[in-house]
C-alpha positions as CSV (number, residue, x, y, z in Angstrom):
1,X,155.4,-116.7,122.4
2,X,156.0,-120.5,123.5
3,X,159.3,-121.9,121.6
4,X,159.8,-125.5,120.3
5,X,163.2,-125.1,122.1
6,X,161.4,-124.8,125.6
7,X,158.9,-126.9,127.0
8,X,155.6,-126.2,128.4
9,X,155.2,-126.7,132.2
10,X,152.2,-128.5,133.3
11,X,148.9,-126.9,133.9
12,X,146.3,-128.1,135.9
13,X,143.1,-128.0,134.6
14,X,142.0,-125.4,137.3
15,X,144.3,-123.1,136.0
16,X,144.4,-123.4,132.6
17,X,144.7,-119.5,131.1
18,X,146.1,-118.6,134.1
19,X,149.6,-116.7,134.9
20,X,151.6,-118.9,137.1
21,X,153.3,-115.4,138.6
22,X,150.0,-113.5,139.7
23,X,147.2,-115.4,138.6
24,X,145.1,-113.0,136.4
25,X,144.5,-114.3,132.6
26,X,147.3,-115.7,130.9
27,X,147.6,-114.3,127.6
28,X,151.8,-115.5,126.5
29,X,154.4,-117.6,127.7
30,X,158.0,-116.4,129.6
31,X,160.8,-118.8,127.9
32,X,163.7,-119.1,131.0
33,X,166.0,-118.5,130.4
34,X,165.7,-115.4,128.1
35,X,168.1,-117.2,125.7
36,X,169.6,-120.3,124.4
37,X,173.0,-119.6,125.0
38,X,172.2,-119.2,129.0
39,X,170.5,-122.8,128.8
40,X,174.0,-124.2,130.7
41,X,173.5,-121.7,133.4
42,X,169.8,-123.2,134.3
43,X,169.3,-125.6,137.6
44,X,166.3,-127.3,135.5
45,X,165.6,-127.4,131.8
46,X,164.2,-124.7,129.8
47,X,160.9,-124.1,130.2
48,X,158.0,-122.0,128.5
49,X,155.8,-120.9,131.8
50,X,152.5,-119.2,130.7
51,X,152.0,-115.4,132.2
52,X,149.8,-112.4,131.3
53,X,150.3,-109.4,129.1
54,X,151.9,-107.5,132.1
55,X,154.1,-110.1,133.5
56,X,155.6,-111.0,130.4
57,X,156.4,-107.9,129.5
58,X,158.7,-107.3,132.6
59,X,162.4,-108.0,131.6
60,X,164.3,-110.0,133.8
61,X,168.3,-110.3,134.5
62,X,170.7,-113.6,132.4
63,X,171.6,-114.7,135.9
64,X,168.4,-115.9,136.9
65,X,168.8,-119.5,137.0
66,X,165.3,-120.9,138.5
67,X,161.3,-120.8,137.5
68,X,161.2,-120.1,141.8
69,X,163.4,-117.0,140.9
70,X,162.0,-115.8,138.4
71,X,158.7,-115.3,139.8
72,X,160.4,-113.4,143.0
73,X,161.8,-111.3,140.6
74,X,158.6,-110.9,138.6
75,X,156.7,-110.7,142.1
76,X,159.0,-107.5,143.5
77,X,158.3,-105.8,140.4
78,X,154.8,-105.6,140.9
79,X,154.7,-105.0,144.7
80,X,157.0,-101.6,143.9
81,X,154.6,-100.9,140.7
82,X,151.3,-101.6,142.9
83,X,153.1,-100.0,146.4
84,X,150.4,-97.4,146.6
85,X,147.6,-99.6,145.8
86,X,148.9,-102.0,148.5
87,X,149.1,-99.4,150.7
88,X,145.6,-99.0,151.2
89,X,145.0,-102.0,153.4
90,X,147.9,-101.1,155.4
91,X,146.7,-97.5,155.6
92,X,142.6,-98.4,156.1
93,X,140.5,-101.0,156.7
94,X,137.2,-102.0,154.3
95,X,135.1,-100.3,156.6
96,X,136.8,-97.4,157.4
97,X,136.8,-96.4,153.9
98,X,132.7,-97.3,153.9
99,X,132.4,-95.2,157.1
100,X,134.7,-92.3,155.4
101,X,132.7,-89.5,153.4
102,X,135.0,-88.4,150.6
103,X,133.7,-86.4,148.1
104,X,134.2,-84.4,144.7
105,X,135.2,-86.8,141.8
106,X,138.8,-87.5,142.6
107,X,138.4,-88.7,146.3
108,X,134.7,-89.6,145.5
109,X,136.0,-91.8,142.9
110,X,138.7,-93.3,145.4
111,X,136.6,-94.3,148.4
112,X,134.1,-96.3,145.7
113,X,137.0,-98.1,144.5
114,X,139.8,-97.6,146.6
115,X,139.6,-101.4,149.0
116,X,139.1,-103.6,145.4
117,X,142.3,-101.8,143.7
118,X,144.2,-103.2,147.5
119,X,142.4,-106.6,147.0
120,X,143.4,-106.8,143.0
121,X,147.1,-105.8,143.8
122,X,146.8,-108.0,147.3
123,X,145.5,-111.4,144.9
124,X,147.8,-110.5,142.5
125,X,151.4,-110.5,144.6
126,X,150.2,-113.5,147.2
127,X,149.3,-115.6,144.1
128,X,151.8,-118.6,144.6
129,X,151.0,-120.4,141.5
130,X,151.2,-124.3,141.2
131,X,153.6,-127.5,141.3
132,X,156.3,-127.1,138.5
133,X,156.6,-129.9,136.3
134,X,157.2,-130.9,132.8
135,X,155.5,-133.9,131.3
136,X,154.3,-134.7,134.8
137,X,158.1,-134.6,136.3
138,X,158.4,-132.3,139.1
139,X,161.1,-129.5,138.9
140,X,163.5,-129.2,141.8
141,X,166.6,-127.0,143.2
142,X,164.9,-123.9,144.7
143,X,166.5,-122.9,147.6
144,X,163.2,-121.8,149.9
145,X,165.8,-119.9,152.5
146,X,166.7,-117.2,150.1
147,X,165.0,-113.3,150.4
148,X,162.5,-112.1,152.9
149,X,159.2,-113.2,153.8
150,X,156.9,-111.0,155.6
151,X,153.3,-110.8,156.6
152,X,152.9,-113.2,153.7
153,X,154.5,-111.7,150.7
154,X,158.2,-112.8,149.9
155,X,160.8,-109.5,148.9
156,X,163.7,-110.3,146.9
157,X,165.8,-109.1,150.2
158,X,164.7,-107.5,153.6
159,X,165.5,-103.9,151.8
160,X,163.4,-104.7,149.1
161,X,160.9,-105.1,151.8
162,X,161.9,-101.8,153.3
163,X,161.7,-100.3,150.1
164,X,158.1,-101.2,149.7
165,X,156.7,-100.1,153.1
166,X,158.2,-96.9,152.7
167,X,156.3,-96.6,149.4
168,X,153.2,-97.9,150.7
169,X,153.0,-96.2,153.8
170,X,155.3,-93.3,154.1
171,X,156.8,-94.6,157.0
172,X,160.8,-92.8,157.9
173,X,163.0,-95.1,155.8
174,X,166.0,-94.5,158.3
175,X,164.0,-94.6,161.0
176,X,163.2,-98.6,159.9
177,X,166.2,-99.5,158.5
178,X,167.6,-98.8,162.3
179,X,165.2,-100.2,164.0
180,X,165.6,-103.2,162.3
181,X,169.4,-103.4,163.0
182,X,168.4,-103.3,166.5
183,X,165.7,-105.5,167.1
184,X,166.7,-107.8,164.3
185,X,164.7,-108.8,160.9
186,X,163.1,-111.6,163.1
187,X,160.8,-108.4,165.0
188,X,160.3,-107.0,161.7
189,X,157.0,-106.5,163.1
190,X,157.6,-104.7,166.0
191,X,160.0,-102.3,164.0
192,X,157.2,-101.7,161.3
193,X,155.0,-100.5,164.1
194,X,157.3,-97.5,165.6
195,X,157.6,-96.5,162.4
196,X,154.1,-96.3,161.8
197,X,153.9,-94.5,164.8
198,X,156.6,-92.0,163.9
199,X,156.6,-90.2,160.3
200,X,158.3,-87.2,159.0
201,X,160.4,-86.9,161.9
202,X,163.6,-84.5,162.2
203,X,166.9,-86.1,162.6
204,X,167.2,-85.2,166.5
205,X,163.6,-87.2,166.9
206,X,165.0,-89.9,165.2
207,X,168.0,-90.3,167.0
208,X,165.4,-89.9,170.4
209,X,163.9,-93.0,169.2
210,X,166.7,-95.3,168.0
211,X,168.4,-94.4,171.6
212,X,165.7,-95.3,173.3
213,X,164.8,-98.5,171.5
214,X,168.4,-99.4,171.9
215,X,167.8,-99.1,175.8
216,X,165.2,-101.2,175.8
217,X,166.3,-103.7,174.3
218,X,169.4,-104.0,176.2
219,X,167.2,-103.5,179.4
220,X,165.2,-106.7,178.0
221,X,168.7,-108.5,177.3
222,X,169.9,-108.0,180.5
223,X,166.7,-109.7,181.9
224,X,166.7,-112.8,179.6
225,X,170.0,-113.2,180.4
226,X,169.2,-113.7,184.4
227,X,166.6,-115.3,183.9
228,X,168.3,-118.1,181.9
229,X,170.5,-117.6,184.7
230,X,168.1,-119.0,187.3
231,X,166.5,-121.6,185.0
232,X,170.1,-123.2,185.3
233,X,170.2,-122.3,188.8
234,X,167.1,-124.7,189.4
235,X,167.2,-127.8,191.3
236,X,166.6,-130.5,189.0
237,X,164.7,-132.9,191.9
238,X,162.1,-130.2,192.2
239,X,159.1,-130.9,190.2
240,X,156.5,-128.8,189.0
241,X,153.2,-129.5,190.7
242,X,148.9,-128.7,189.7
243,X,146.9,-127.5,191.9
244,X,143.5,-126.6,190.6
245,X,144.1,-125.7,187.3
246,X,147.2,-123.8,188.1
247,X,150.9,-124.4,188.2
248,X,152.9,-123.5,191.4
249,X,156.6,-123.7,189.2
250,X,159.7,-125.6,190.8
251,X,161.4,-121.6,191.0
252,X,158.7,-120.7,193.1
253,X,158.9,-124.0,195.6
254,X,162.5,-123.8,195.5
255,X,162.3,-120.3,196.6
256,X,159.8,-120.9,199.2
257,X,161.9,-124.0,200.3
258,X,165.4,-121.7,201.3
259,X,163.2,-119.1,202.6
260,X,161.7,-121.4,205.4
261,X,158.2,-120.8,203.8
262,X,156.1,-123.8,205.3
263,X,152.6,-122.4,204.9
264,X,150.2,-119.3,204.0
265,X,150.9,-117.2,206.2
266,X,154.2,-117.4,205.9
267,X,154.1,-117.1,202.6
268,X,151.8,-114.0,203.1
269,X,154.9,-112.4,205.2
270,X,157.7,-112.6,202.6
271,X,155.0,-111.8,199.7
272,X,157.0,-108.4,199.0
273,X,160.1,-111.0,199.0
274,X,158.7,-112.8,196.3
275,X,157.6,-110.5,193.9
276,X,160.8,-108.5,194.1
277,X,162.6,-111.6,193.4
278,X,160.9,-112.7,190.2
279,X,160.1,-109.1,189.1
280,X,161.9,-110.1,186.0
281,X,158.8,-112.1,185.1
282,X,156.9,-109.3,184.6
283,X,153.9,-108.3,186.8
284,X,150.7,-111.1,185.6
285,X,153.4,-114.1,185.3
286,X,154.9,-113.3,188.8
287,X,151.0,-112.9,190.1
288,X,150.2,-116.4,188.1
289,X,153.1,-118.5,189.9
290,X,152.6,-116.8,193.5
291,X,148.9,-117.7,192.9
292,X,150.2,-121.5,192.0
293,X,152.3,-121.6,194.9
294,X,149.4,-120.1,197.5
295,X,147.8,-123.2,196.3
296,X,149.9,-125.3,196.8
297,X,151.1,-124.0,200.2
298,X,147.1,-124.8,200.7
299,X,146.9,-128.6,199.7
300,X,149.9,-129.3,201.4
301,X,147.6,-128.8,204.5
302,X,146.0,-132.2,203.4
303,X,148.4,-134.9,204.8
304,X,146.8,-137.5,201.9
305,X,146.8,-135.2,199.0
306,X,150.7,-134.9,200.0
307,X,151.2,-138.6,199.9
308,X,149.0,-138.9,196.5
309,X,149.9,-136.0,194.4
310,X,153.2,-134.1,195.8
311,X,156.1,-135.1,193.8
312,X,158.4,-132.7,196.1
313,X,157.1,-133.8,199.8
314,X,160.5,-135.6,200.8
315,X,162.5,-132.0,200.1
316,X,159.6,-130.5,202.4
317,X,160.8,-133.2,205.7
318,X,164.0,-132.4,205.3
């Protein structure tokens, strides 16, 4: 129930009677803080902010000290309530469950209703609300940096985000939590996948895994790292040059110039050369620049394309 002592936050006509944490029907107000003796702590002024029977009905820590917060708070607490229901779009797609014949009243019931439960919870959790603001002032101090953001939905923290995915999709808790130490929250993605890939696994599998992810990933350092290597190592007068669409890189002319390589065919002798030296590129990138430099190689045959387009032809004379 709204209280004199905290104002109403502005509603947009469009979403009048709406929850500003999830979006379905608004039927009460959430006062924040919870009470008036935690007013001091608050970065804004207390506020009544409109939310639905469910919402308001979920309790909420005294050192919440934002609207912003609030609703991540709010919003975690549904995703772990609705983890199952969630689950279904990462476990199916709409069709699959069309093309799916499940029978007998339980699972008969379940593949009728199964996707719109996923796309109620989905709504419900990605509902960002509006603009705060009170007598049309706008409410600031939320610090956007804080918990974990993934495939759209915002966790209170990256284990909160954890939490949920092994709820949802019964993926090896340790198994991610691992993964994710290795290859870092920022390839959260990639992480999510091998678990996917990988459930109820013994503890030997698991360590198989981690071990080998751990390889591969210093394997992948290890390249990066030369490669950054012979970025610096570039001549900085050598230009890269277009030749038809494609780009023979100043790597690839700088190669071919301390190798002697004046033309096609000599580039056609050291080809194993060349591919052994940028192997770190990985095979189609290598292919792509040895393909730009062939070109190139080619034009230079033109003694007026040189002198009209080659940014590089006083290194060739020299």
């Amino acid at each position: 129930m709204k209280d004199t002592l905290f104002k109403q936050i502005d509603i947009p006509f469009d979403f009048r009677h709406t929850c500003w944490f999830c979006g379905e029907p608004s039927q009460d107000f959430i006062n924040l803080p919870a009470s008036a003796h935690l007013i001091p702590k608050l970065e804004h002024e207390p506020i009544a902010i409109p939310a639905c029977d469910e919402c308001s009905r979920i309790t909420f820590p005294n050192d919440i000290r934002c609207a912003w917060s609030l609703r991540d708070h709010i919003k975690n607490i549904l995703i772990a309530r609705y983890a199952k229901h969630l689950g279904i779009g990462e476990n199916w797609t709409e069709q699959e469950l069309v093309d799916t014949e499940f029978s007998g009243s339980s699972l008969g019931g379940f593949g009728r209703s199964a996707w719109a439960m996923f796309e109620i919870a989905k709504t419900r959790v990605s509902f960002s609300g509006w603009s705060l603001s009170v007598d049309e002032v706008p409410l600031v101090n939320y610090d956007e940096i804080s918990g974990f953001t993934f495939d759209g939905t915002k966790f209170l923290s990256l284990n909160s985000c954890i939490d949920y995915y092994e709820k949802a999709t019964g993926i090896d808790k340790e198994l991610l939590t691992k993964l994710v130490e290795i290859v870092k929250p920022e390839r959260f993605d990639y992480a999510l996948k091998i678990s996917k890939l990988n459930k109820r696994l013994s503890h030997s599998e698991r360590l198989d895994i981690l071990e080998e992810v751990a390889l591969q990933e210093t394997e992948q350092e290890e390249i990066d790292n030369d490669a950054q290597f012979r970025q610096r190592c570039i001549d900085v007068s050598i230009e890269d040059v277009m030749v038809e669409g494609c780009v023979a890189p100043a790597f690839s002319i700088q190669w071919a110039l301390s190798k002697g390589v004046r033309n096609l065919d000599h580039l056609c002798a050291f080809e194993d050369d060349y591919f052994d030296e940028f192997e770190y590129l990985g095979g189609p990138a290598a292919f792509m620049t040895y393909n730009g430099l062939q070109l190139y190689l080619e034009a230079r045959k033109n003694k007026r394309w040189v002198e009209d387009n080659d940014p590089n032809r006083a290194l060739w004379e020299q």
